[in-house]
C-alpha positions in Angstrom: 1.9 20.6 -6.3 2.7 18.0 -4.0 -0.4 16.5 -3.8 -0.4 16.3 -7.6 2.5 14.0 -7.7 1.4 11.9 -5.0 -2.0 11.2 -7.4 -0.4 11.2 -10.1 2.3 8.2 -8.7 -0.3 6.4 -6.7 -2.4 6.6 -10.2 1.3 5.2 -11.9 1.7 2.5 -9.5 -1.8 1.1 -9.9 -1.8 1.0 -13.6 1.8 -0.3 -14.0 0.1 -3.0 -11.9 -3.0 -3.8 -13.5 -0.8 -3.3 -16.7 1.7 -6.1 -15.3 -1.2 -8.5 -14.6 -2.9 -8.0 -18.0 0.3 -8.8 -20.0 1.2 -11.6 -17.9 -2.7 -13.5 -17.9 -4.3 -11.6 -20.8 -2.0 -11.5 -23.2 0.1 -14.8 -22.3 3.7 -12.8 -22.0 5.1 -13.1 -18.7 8.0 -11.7 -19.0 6.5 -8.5 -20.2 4.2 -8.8 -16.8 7.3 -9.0 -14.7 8.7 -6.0 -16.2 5.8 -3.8 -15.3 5.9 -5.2 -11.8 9.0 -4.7 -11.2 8.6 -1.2 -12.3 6.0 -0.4 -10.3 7.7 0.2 -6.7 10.8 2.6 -8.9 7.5 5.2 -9.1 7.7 5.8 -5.5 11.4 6.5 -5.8 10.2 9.2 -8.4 8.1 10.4 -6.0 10.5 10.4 -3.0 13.1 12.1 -5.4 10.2 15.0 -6.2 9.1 15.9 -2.3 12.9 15.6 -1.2 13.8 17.7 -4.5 11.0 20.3 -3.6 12.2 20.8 0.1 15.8 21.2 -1.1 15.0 23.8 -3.3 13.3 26.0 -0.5 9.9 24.7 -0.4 8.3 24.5 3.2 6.5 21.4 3.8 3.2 20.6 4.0 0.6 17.6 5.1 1.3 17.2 1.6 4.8 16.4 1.8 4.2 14.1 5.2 1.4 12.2 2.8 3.8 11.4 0.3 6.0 9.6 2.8 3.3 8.1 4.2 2.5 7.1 0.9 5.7 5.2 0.2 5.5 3.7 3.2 2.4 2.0 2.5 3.6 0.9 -0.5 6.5 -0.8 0.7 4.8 -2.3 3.7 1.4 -3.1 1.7 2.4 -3.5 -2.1 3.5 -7.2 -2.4 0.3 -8.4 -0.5 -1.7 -6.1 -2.4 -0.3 -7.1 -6.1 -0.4 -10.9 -4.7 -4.1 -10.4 -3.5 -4.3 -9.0 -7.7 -2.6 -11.9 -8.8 -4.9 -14.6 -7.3 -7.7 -12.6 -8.6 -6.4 -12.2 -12.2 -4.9 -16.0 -12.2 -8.5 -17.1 -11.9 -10.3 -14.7 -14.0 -7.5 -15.3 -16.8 -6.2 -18.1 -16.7 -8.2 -20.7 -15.2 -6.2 -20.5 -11.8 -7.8 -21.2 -8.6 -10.5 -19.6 -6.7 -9.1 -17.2 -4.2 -10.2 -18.2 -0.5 -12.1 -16.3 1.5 -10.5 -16.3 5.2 -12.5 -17.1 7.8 -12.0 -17.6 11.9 -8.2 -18.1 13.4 -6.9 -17.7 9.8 -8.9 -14.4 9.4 -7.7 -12.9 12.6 -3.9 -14.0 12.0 -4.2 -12.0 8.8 -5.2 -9.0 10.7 -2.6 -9.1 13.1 -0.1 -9.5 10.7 -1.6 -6.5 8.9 -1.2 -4.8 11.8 2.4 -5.6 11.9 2.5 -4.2 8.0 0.9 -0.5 9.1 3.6 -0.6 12.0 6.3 -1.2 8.7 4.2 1.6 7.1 4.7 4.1 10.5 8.6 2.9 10.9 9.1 3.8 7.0 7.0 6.6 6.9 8.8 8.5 9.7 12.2 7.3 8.6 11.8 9.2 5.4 10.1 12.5 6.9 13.5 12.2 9.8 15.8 12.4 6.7 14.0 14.9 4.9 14.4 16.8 8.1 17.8 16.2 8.1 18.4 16.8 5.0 16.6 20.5 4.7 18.0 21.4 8.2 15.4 24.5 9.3 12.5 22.5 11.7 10.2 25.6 10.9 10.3 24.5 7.0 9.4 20.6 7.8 7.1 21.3 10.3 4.3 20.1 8.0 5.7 16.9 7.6 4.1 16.2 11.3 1.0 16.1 10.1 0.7 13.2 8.4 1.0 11.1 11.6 -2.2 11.9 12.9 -3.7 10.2 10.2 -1.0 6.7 11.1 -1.9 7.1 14.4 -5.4 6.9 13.7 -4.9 3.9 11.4 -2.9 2.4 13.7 -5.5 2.4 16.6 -8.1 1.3 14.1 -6.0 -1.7 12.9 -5.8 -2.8 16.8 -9.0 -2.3 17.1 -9.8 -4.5 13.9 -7.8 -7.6 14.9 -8.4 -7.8 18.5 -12.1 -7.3 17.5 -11.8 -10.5 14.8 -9.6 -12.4 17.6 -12.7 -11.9 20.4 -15.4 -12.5 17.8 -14.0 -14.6 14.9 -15.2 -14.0 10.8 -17.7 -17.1 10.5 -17.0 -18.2 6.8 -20.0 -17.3 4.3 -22.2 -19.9 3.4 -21.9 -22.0 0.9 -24.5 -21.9 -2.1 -26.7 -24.9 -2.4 -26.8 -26.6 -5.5 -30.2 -25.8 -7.1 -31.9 -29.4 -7.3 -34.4 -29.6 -10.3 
């Protein structure tokens, strides 16, 4: 049931934003954009409200339950660059905004290290919520499960490194650049 509320909020968060960016670009009212992105992170309250709210009531965890934390925490640590990477994206489609910029060498490898730096925010929150929730419940044999989610961090973790030192040693060459056509 668990993993039925994590779709279902991850599905939530996604179209409040996409809903967000439409009213704001497509439809002209930014205000109404605003609301729905301002909405969007109270969904992972919901869902951190349903997996502490199933423990409490006797539940025993499972990779479920440690997925929904790690859920929120990637939310937290990855939602503003993630809606802002949207944004650029929708403000040029929509409204006539800039192209968005392709990274490329130093600046390509500084934004890999700072992602880095986000999954670590994603780890810190992610087992900051699973200690409270074992806290809260109080029997380690119920919120075992919870553990098991951080294989899966770890493993991000080590593929993050792995990512920016790779882009540091060998640097993303920016693509080419189309030629105009000459008649």
């Amino acid at each position: 049931m668990i993993l039925a509320f994590v779709v279902v909020c991850e599905v939530a968060f996604w179209v409040t934003i996409v809903a967000g960016l439409v009213a704001r670009y497509v439809l002209r009212r930014p205000r109404l954009g605003a609301g729905f992105l301002i909405a969007a992170p109270m969904i992972d309250v919901v869902l951190l409200f349903l997996v502490a709210s199933d423990l409490l009531r006797g539940g025993t965890a499972s990779w479920e339950h440690g997925l929904a934390a790690v859920y929120i925490g990637f939310s937290i640590a990855f939602g503003r660059p993630l809606i802002a990477w949207a944004d650029i994206r929708f403000a040029h489609r929509f409204a006539g905004g800039p192209r968005p910029v392709a990274l490329a060498g130093s600046a390509y490898a500084k934004k890999c290290w700072k992602d880095l730096l986000r999954t670590l925010l994603m780890a810190a929150i992610a087992s900051a919520i699973v200690a409270i929730l074992v806290l809260l419940v109080g029997d380690a044999e119920r919120t075992e499960g919870l553990l098991a989610g951080f294989r899966i961090v770890g493993i991000v973790l080590v593929v993050d490194l792995l990512w920016a030192v790779s882009y540091t040693i060998w640097p993303k060459k920016p693509a080419p650049r189309p030629q105009p056509v000459r008649p």
